[in-house]
Backbone and ligand atoms as CSV (ligand in chain L), in Angstrom:
chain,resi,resn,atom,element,x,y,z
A,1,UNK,N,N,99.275,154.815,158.877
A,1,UNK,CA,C,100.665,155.131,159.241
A,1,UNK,C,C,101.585,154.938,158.027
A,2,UNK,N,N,102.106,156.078,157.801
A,2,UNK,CA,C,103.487,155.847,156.516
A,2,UNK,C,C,104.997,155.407,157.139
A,3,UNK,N,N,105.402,154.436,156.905
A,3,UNK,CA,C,106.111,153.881,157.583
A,3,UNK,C,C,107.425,154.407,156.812
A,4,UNK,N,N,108.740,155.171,156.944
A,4,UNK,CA,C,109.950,155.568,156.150
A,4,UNK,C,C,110.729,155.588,156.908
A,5,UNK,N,N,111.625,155.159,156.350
A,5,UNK,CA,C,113.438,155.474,156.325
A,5,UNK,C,C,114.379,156.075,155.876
A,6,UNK,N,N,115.341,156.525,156.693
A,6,UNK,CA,C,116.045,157.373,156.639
A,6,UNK,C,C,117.586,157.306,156.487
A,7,UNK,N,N,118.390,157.935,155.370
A,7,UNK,CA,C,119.797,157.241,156.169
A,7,UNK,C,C,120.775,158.388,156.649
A,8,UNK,N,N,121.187,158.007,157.794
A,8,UNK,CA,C,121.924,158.864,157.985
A,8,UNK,C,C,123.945,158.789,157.650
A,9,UNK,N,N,124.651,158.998,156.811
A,9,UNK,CA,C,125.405,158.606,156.430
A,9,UNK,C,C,126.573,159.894,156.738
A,10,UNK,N,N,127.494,159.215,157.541
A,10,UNK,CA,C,128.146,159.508,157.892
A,10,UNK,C,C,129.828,159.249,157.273
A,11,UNK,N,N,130.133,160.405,157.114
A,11,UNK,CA,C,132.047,160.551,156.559
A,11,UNK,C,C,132.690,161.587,157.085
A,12,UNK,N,N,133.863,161.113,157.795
A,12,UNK,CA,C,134.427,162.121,158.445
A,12,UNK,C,C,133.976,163.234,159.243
A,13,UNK,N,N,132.952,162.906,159.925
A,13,UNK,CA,C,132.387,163.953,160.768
A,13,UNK,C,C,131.391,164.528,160.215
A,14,UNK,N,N,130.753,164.637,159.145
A,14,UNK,CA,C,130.086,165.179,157.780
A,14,UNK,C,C,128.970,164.531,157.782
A,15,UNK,N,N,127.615,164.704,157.551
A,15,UNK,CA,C,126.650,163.818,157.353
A,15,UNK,C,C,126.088,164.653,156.417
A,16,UNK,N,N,125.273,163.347,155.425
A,16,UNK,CA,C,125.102,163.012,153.888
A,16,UNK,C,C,123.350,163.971,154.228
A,17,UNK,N,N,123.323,165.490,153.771
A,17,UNK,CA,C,121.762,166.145,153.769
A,17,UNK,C,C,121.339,165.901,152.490
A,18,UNK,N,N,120.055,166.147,151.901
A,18,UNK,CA,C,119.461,166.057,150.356
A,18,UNK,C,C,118.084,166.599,150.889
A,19,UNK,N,N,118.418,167.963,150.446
A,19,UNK,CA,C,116.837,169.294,150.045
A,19,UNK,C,C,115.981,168.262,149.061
A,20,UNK,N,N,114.677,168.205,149.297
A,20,UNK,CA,C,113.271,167.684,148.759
A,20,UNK,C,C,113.414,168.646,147.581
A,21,UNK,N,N,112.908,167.512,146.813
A,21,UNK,CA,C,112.459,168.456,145.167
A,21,UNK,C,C,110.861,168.819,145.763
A,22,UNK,N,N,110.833,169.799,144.367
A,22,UNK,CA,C,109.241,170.365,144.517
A,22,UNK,C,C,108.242,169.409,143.754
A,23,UNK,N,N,107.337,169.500,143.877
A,23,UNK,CA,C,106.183,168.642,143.650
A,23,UNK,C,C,105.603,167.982,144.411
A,24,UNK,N,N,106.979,167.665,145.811
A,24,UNK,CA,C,106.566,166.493,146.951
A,24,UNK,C,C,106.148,167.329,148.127
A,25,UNK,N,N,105.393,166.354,148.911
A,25,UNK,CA,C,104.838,166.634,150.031
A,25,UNK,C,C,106.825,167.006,150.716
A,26,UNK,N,N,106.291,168.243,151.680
A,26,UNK,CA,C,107.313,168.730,151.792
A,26,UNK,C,C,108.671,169.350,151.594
A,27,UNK,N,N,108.068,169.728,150.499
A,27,UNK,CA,C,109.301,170.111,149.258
A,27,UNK,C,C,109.946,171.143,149.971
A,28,UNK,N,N,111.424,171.521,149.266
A,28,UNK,CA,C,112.362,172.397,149.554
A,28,UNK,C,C,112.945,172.364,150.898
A,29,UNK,N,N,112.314,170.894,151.804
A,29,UNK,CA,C,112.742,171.110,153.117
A,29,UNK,C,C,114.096,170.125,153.272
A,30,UNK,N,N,115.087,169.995,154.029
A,30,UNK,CA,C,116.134,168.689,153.845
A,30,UNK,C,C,115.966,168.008,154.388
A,31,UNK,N,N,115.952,166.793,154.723
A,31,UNK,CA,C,115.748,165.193,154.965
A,31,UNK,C,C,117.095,164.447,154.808
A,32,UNK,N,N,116.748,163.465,155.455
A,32,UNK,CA,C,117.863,162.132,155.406
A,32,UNK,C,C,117.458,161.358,154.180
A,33,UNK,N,N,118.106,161.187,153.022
A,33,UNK,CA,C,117.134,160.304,152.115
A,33,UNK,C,C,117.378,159.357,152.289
A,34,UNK,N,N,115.902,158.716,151.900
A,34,UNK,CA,C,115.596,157.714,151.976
A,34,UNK,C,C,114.274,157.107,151.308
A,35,UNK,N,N,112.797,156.592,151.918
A,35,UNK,CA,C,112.044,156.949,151.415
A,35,UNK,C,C,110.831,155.989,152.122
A,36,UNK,N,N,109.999,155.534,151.844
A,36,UNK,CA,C,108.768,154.621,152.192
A,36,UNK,C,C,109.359,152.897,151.762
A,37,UNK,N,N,108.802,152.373,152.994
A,37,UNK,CA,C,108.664,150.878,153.192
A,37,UNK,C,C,107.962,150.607,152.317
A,38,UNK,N,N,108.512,149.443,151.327
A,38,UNK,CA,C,107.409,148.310,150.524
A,38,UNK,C,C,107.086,147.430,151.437
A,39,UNK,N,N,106.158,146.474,150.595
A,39,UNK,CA,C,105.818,145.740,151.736
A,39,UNK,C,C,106.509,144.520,152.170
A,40,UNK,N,N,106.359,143.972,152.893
A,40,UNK,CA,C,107.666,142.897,153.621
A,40,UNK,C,C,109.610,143.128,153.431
A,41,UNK,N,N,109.366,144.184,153.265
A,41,UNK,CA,C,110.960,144.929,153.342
A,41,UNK,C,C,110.790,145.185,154.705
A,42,UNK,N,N,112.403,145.366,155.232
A,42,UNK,CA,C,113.003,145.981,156.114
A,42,UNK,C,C,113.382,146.920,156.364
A,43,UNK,N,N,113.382,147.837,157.150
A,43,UNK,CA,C,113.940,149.352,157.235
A,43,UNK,C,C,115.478,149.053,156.050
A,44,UNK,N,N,115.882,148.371,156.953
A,44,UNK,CA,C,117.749,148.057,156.104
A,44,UNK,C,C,117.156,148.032,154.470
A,45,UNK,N,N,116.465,147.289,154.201
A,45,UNK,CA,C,116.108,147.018,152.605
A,45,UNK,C,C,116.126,147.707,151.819
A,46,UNK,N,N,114.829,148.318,152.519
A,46,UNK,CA,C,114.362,149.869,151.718
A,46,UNK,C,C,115.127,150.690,151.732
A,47,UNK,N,N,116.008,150.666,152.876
A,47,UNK,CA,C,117.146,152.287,152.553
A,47,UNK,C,C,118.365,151.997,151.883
A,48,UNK,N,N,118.691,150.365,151.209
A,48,UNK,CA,C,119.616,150.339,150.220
A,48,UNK,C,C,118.950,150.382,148.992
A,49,UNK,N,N,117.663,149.942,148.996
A,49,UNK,CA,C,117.119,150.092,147.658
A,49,UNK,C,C,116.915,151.408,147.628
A,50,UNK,N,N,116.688,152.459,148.247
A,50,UNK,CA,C,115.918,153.747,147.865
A,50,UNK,C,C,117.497,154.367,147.385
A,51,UNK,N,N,118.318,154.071,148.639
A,51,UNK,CA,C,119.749,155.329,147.702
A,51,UNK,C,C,120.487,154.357,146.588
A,52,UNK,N,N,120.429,153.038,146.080
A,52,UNK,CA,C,120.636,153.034,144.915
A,52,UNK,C,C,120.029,153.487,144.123
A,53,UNK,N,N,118.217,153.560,144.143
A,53,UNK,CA,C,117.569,154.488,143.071
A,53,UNK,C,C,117.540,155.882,142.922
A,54,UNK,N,N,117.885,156.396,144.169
A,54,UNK,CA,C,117.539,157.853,144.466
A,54,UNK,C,C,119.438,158.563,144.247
A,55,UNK,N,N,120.028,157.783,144.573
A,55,UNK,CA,C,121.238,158.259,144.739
A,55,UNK,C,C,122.445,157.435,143.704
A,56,UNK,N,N,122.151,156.679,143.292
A,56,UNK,CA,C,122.954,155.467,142.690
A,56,UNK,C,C,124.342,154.973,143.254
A,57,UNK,N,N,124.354,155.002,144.784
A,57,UNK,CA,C,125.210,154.336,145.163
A,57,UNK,C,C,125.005,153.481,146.234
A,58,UNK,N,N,125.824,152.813,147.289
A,58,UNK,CA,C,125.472,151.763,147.676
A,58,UNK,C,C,125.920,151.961,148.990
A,59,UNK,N,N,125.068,151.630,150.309
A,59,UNK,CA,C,125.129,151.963,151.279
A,59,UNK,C,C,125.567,150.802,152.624
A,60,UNK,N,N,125.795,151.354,153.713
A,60,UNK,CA,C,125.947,149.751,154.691
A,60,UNK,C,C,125.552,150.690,155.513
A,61,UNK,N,N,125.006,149.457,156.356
A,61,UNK,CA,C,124.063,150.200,157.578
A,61,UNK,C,C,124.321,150.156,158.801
A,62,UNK,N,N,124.723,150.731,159.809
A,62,UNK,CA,C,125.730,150.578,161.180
A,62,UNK,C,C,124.764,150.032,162.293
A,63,UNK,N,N,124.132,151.071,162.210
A,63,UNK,CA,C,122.739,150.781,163.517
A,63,UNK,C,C,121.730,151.833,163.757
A,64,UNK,N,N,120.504,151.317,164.280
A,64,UNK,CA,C,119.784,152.229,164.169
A,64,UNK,C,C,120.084,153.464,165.485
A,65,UNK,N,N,119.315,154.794,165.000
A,65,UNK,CA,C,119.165,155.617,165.939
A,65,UNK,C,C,117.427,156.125,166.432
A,66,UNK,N,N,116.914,156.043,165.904
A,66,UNK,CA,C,115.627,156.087,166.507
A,66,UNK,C,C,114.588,155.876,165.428
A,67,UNK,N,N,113.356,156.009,165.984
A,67,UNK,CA,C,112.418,155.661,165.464
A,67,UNK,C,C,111.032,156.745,166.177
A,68,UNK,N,N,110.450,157.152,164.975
A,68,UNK,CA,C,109.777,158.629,165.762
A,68,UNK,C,C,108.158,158.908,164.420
A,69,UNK,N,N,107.162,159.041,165.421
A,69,UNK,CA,C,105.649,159.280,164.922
A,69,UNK,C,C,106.001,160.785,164.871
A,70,UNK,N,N,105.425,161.200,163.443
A,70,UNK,CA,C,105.243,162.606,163.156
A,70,UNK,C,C,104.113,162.697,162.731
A,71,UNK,N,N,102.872,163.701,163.201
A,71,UNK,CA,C,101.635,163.841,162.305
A,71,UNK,C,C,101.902,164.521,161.579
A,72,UNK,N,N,101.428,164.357,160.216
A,72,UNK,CA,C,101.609,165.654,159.328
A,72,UNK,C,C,100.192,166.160,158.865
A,73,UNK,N,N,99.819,167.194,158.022
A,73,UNK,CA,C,98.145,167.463,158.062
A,73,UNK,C,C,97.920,166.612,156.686
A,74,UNK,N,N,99.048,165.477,156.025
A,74,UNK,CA,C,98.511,164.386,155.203
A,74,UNK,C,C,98.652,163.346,155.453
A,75,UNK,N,N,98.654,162.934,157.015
A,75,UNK,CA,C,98.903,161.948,157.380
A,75,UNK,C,C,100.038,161.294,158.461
A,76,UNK,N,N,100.477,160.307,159.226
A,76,UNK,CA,C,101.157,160.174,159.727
A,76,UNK,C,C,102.728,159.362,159.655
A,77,UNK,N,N,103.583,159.901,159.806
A,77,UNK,CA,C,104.726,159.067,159.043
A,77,UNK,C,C,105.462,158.480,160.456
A,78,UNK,N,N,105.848,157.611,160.012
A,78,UNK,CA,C,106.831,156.915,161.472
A,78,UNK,C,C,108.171,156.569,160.970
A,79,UNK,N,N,109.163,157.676,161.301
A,79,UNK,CA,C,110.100,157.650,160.516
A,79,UNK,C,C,111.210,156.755,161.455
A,80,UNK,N,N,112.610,155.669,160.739
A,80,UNK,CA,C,113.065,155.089,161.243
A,80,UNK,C,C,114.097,155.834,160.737
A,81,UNK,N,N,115.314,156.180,161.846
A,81,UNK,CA,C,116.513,156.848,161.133
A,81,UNK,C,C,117.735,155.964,160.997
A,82,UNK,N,N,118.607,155.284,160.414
A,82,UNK,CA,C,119.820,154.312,160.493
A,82,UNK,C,C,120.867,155.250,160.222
A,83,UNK,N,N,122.217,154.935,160.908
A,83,UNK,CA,C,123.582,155.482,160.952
A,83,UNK,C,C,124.035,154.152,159.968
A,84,UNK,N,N,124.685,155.136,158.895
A,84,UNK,CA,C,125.297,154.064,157.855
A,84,UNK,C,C,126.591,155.067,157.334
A,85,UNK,N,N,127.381,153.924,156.253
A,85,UNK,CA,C,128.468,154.973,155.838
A,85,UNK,C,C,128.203,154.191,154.215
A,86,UNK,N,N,128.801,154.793,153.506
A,86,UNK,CA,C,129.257,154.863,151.714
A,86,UNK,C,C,129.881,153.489,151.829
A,87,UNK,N,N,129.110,152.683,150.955
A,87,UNK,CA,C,129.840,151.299,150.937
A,87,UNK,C,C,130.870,151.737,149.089
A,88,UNK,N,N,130.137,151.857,148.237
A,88,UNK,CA,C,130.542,151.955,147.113
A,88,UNK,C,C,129.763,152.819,146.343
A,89,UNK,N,N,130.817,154.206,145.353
A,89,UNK,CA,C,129.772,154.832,144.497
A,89,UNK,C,C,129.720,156.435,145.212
A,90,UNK,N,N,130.084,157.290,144.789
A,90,UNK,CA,C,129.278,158.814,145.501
A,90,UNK,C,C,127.946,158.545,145.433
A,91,UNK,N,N,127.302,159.572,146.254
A,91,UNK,CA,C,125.987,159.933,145.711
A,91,UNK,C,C,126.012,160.752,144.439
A,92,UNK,N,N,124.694,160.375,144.080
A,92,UNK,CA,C,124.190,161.284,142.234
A,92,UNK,C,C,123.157,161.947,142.559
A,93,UNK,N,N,123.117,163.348,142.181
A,93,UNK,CA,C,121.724,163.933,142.182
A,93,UNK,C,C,121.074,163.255,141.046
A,94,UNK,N,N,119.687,163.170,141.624
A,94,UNK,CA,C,118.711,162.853,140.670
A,94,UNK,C,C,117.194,163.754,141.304
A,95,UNK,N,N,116.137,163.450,142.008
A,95,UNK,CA,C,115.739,164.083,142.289
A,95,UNK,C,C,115.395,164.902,143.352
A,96,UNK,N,N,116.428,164.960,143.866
A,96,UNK,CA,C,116.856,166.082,144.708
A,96,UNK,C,C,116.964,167.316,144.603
A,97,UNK,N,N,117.003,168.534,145.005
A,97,UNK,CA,C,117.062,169.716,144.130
A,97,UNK,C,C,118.703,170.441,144.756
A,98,UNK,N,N,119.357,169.779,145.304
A,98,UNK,CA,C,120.459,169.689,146.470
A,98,UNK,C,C,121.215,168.820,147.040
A,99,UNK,N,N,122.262,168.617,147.275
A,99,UNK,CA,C,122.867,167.526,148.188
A,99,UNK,C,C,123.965,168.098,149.163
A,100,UNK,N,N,124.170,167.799,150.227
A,100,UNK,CA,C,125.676,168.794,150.858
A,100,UNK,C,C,125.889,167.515,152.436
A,101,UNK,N,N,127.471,167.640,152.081
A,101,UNK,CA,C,128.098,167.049,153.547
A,101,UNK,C,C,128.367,167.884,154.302
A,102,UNK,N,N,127.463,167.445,155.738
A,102,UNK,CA,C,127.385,168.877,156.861
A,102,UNK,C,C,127.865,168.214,158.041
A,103,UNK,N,N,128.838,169.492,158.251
A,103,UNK,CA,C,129.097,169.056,159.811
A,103,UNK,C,C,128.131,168.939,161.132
A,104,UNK,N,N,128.132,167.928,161.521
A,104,UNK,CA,C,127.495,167.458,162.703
A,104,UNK,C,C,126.653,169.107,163.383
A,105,UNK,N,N,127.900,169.859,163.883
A,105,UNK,CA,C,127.229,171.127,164.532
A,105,UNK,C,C,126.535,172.075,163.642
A,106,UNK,N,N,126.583,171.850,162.699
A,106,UNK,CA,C,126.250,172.707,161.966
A,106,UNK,C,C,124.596,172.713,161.171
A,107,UNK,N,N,124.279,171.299,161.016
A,107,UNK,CA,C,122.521,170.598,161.089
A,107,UNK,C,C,121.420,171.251,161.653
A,108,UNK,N,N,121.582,171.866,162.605
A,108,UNK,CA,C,120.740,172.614,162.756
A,108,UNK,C,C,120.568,174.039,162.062
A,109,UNK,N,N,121.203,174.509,161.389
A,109,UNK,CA,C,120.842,175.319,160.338
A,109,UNK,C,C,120.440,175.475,159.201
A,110,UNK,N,N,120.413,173.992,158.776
A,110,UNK,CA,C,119.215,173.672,157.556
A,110,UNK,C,C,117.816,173.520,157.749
A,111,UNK,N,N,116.710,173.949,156.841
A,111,UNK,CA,C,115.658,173.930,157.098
A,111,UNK,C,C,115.164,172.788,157.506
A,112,UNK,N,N,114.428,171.487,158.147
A,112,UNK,CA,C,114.563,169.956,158.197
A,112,UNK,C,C,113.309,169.840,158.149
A,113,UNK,N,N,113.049,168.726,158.117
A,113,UNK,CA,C,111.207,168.178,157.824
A,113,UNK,C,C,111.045,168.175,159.083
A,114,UNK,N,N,110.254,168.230,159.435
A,114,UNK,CA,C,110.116,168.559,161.047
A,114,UNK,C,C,110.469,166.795,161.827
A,115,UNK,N,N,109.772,166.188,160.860
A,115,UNK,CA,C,110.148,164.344,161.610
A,115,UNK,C,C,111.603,164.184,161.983
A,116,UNK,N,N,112.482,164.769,160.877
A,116,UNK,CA,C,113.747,164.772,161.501
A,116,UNK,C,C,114.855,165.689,162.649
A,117,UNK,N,N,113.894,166.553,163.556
A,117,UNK,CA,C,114.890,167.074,164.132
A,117,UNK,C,C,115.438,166.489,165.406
A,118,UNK,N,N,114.522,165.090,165.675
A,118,UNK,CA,C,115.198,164.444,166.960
A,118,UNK,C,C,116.287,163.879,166.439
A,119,UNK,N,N,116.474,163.827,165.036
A,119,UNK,CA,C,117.733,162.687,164.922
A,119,UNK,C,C,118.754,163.636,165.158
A,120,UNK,N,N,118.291,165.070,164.047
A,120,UNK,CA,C,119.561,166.369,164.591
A,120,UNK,C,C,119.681,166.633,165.653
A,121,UNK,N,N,118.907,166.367,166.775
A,121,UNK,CA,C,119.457,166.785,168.242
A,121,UNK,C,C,119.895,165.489,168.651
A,122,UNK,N,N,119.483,164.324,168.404
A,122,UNK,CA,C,120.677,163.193,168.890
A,122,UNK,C,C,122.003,163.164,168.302
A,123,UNK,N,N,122.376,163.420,167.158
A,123,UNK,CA,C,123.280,163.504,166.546
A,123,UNK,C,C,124.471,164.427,167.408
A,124,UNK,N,N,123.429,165.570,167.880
A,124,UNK,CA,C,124.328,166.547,168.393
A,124,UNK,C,C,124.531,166.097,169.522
A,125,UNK,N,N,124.065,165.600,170.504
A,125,UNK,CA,C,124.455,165.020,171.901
A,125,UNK,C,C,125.638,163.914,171.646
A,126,UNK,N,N,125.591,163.637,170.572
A,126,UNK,CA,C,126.683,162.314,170.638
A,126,UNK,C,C,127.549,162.737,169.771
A,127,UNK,N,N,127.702,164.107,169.467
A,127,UNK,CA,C,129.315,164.420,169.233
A,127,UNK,C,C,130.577,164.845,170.027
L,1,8DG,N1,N,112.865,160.082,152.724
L,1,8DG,C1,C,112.555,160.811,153.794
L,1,8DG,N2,N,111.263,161.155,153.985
L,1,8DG,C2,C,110.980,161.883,155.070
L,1,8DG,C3,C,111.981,162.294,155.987
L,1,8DG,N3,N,111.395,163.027,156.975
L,1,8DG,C4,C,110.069,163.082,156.706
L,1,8DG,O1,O,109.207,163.647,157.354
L,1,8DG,N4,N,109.807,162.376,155.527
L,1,8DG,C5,C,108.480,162.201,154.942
L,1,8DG,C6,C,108.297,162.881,153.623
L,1,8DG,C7,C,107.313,161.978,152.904
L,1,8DG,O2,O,106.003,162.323,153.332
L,1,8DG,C8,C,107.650,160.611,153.428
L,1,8DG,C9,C,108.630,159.851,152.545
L,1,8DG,O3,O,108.247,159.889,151.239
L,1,8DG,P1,P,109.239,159.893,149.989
L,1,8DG,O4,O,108.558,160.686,148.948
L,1,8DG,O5,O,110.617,160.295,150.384
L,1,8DG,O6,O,109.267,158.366,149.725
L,1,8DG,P2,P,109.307,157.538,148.377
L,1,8DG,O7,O,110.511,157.958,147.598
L,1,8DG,O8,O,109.156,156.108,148.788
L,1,8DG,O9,O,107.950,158.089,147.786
L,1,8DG,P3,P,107.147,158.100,146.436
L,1,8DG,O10,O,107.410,159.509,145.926
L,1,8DG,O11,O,107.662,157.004,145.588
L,1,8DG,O12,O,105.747,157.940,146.947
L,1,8DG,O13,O,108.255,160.832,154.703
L,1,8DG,C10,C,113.328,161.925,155.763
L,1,8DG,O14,O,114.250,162.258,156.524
L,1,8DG,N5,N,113.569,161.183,154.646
């Protein structure tokens, strides 16, 4: 089981997407970034450490929204999604091939990793 996190970051109605670079399992698709659990980290941990490295800014974490088994044909990921907002810092592209603030209704028109579309349909029930 690949255990990852996700953040979902929220401003003004807007939530924080980032398109997969190529090279990675699942490339070109958009995701919540975030990334894989080290070991004895916390969901919370890992998703401030991953968007200071991935994003170089600094995150706070509100609460979680779900937690969801995806098979993929390399394996299985159990993705944890958290509602957080911008503590300090924009986001920075780094290896991302993309970044965009999307309106809530509008999420379902990006391509998504497939693990994440329960969070886009919860998202949408609770607007
Ligand atoms: N970060 C992230 N990964 C996701 C999401 N949805 C989803 O299926 N995944 C999958 C893609 C990858 O197989 C795995 C996360 O790997 P990753 O490549 O982002 O994690 P990482 O930065 O720790 O990885 P690594 O390249 O250092 O090994 O989970 C999502 O919303 N965010």
């Amino acid at each position: 089981m690949i255990k990852v996190v996700g953040a979902v970051i929220e401003k003004e109605g807007r939530i924080f997407c980032a398109k997969r670079g190529p090279g990675k399992a699942l490339a070109g698709l958009w995701e919540f970034p975030g990334g894989k659990l080290e070991d004895d980290e916390t969901a919370e941990e890992a998703l401030v450490r991953e968007m200071e490295e991935e994003f170089s800014c600094r995150i706070l974490v509100k609460e979680k929204l779900l937690t969801i088994k995806h098979p993929y044909d390399f394996g299985t990921v159990e993705l944890t999604t958290l509602l957080c907002e911008l503590n300090e810092g924009e986001p920075q592209l780094s290896e991302h091939t993309e970044m965009r603030w999307v309106n809530i209704s509008e999420l379902p028109e990006l391509g998504w990793a497939p693990a994440d579309v329960p969070t886009v349909e919860l998202l949408l029930r609770r607007l």
